[in-house]
N, C-alpha and C positions, 0 to 999 in steps of 0.2 A: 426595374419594371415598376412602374406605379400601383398601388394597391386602386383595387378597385373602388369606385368612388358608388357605394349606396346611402340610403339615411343613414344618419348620427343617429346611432343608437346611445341615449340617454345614461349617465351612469352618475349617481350618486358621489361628487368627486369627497366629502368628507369622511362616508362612510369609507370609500375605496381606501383615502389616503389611512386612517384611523385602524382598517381591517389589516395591511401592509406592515402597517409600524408593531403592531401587535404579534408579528410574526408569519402572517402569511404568506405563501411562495407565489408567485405568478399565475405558476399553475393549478394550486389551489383557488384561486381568484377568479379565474377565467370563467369557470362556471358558474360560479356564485353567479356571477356578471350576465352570464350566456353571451361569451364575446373570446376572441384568441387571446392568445399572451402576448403577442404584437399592443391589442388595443390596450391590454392594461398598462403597459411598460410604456405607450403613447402619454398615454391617460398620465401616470406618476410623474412620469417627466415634465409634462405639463406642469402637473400640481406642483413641481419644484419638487419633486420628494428625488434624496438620494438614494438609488440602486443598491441591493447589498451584491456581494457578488453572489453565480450562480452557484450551484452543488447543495448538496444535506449538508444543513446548519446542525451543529450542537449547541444548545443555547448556554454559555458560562453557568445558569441554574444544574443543567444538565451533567455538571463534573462529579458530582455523586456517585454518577451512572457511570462515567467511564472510571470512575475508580475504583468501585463495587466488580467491573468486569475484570478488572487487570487487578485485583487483589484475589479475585479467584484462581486465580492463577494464568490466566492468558497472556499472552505475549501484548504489546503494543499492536503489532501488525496485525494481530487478531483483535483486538480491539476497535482496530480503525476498520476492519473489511466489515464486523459485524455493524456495525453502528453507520456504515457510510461514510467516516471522514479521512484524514492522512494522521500519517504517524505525526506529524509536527502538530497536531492541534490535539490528538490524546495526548501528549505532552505538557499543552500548554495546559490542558483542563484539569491532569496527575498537579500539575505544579502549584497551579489555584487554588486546588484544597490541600494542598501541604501533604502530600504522594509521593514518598522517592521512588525515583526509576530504580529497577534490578540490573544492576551492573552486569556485563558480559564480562568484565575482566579475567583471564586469564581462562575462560571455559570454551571449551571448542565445539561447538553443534558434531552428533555420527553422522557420518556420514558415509556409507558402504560404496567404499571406493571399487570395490570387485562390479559389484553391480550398476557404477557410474562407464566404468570403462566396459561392460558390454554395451549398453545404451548408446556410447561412443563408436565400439565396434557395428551396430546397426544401424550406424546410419544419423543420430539425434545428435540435435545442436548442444552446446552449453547451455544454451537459452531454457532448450525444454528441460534437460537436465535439474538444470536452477530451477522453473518452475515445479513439478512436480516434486523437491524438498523444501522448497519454500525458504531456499537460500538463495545469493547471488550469483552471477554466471563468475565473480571473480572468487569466492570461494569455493566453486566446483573445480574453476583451473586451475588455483594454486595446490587442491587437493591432489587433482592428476598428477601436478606436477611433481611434488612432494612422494606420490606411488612408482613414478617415474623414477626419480633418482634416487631410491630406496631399491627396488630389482635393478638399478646399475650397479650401487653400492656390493649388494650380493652377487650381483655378476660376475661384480670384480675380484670379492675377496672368494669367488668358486674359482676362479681362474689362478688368483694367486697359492691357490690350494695344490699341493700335490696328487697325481692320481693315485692309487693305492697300487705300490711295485715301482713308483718312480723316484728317480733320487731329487733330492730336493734343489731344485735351480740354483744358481750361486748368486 
């Protein structure tokens, strides 16, 4: 569909380009402008200016901040939810200021496996499951799974059990 053809409204291309490079977002822009994100994104392209990509930026200055948050103790993933960005770029910003990541090795997140398998019995996905601990749907299965073959295990060795009065199987 063609955009509608009214006046060129007038926009200052050095300032635009100058305000961009400095950090501005599209949609910060637009109003400065009094114009859409369409026209500025017209507008930069024009000017030859390269596009960053879309989302909340954290600026490399900004690693302070995500260091500061995950030395308090927060996870990466809380990290990234609070701040807006993905776990690979709280990574890269820990690694830029010289941040080791906290190893999972060998720790296993609780997980109240009684209380996953009612969740299961009423009816809820793995998915929501996963969501509301804030793990992945493959670590709630393997848990299942793992509770699973631990009540067979006891199944088994209740069955291989004598009753009390009986003589013992050969």
């Amino acid at each position: 569909m063609p955009r509608p053809s009214g006046p060129r409204i007038e926009i200052n291309r050095r300032r635009l380009v100058r305000l961009y490079r400095k950090g501005h977002t599209l949609a910060e822009l637009a109003p400065m402008f009094e114009v859409s994100e369409a026209t500025i994104r017209r507008r930069l392209l024009a000017a030859k200016v390269k596009l960053r990509k879309s989302g909340r930026r954290v600026a490399p200055s900004d690693a302070r901040t995500v260091a500061a948050l995950y030395e308090s103790g927060r996870t990466m993933d809380q990290v990234a939810d609070v701040l807006g960005i993905s776990k690979a770029t709280v990574l890269r910003r820990l690694r830029s200021v010289g941040v080791p990541s906290r190893k999972q090795h060998g720790r296993r997140r609780f997980i109240d496996v009684e209380w996953c398998l009612e969740m299961r019995e009423q009816g809820h996905t793995l998915k929501e499951i996963a969501g509301w601990l804030g793990v992945s749907t493959a670590t709630v299965s393997q848990r299942l799974r793992e509770a699973r073959e631990q009540q067979a295990e006891a199944a088994d060795a209740g069955a291989a059990t004598p009753a009390e009065g009986e003589p013992p199987a050969d």
